[in-house]
N, C-alpha and C positions, 0 to 999 in steps of 0.2 A: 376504390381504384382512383388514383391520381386523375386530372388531366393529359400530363404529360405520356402515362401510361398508356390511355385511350389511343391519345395520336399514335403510338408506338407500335401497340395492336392493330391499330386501323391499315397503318403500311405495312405492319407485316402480311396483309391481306394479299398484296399484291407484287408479293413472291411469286416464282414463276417455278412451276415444275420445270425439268430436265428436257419433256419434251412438248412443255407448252413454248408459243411466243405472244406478242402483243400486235395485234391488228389493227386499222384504224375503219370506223364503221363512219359513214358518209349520211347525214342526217337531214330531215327534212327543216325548212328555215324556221327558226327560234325553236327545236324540238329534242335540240339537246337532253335536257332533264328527262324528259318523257318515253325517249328511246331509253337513256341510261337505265329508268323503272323497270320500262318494261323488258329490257336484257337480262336484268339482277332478277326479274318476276321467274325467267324460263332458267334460271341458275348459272348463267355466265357472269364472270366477274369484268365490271370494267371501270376506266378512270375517265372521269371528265375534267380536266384541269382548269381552274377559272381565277379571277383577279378581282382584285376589287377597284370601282368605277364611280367615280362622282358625276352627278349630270345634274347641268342647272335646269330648272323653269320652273319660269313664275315666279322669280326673285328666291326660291329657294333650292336648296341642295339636297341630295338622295344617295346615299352608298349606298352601291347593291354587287353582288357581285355576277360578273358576266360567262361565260367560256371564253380560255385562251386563242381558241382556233375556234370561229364560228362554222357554226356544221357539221363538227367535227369530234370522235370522241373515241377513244380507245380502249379494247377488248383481249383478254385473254384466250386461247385457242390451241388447242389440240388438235390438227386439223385429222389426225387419225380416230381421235375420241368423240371431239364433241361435233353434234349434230350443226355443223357451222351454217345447213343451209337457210337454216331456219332463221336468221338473223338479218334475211333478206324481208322475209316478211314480219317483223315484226313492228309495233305502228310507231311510227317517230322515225322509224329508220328510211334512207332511202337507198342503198347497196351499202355491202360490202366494197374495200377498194378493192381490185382484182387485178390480174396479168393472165389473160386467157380464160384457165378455169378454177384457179386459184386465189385463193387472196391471198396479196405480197405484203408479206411480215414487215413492222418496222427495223433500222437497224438497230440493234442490243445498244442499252446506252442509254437513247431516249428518253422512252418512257420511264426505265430506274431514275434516272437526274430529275424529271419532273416529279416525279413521286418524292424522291428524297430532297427536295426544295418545297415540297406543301405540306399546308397540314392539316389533320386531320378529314377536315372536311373537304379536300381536294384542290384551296385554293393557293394558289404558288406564290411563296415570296422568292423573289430575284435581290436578293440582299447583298449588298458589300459591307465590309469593313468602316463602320463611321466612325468619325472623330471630330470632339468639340473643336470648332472652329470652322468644319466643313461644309463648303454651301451643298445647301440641298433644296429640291424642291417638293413642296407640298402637295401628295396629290388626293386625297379626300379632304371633304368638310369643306365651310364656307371661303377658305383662303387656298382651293386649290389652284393647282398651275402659278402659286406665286413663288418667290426666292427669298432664302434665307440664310442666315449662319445657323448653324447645330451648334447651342449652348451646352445643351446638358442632355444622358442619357441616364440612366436610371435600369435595373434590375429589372424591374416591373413591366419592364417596355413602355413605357413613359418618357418622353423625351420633351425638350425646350428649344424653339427655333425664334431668332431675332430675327424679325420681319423689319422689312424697310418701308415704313409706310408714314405719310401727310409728314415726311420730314424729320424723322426719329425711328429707332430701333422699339419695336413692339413686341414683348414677349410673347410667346403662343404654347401651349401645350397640347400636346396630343400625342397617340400612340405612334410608338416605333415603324410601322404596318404602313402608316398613310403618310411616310417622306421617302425620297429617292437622294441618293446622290447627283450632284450633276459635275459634271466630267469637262 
């Protein structure tokens, strides 16, 4: 089985039956991952959308990847099928969101658009259309939050960005993943 294949399986996980929707389950601080577990433990399906994040210290840099919405993470639901109460107590979580005695569905849309902008493993790219010549900026590795032109792209996702830096244009390379457009 391919890569590409994987990722392709992985979203079609989170096809929605006819009379499921997606809810958004309200988590305890940094407990994301843990609730997620422990959801997927009791057999509900759900998505944690996350980004990836460079953070300096101590002179050095660390990509890791975060949650898009801190606290926050989304669930598939049947509220005629599955046992949704149980999703209150389960550990990592801190409620369901609710409207009375219900939990209030998200609107349709959402969560398909973040799914269909990530991949595989739930993290989202927010991608446009680049083109050599286009300033963009860097947002992992040791040159993040700097500016550049978009040289080169490549198949591979492999790309070429001229940095302005002590006076001269500096070539740089790195994946397609860790530049942004800037607008």
């Amino acid at each position: 089985m391919s890569i590409g294949s994987e990722v392709t399986s992985a979203k079609l996980d989170y096809a929605l039956c006819e009379s499921e929707r997606w809810y958004v389950v309200y988590t305890q601080p940094h407990r994301e991952p843990t609730a997620q577990l422990h959801l997927r433990n009791q057999g509900f399906r759900t998505f944690l959308p996350q980004y990836s994040k460079t953070v300096r210290h101590a002179r050095k840099y660390r990509t890791s990847t975060s949650p898009l919405f801190l606290r926050y993470l989304f669930i598939a639901l049947d509220l005629y099928r599955d046992r949704w109460r149980s999703v209150n107590g389960t550990h990592g979580v801190t409620a369901l969101i609710m409207q009375h005695e219900n939990p209030i569905p998200v609107k349709r849309g959402v969560v398909e658009t973040l799914v269909a902008s990530s991949s595989g493993d739930g993290e989202v790219h927010f991608s446009s259309e680049l083109k050599p010549g286009q300033s963009v900026r860097l947002t992992a590795g040791p040159f993040a939050e700097q500016l550049g032109i978009l040289q080169h792209l490549n198949d591979s996702g492999r790309v070429r960005v001229l940095l302005e830096m002590m006076g001269g244009r500096i070539p740089v390379e790195t994946y397609r993943g860790e530049i942004a457009a800037v607008h």
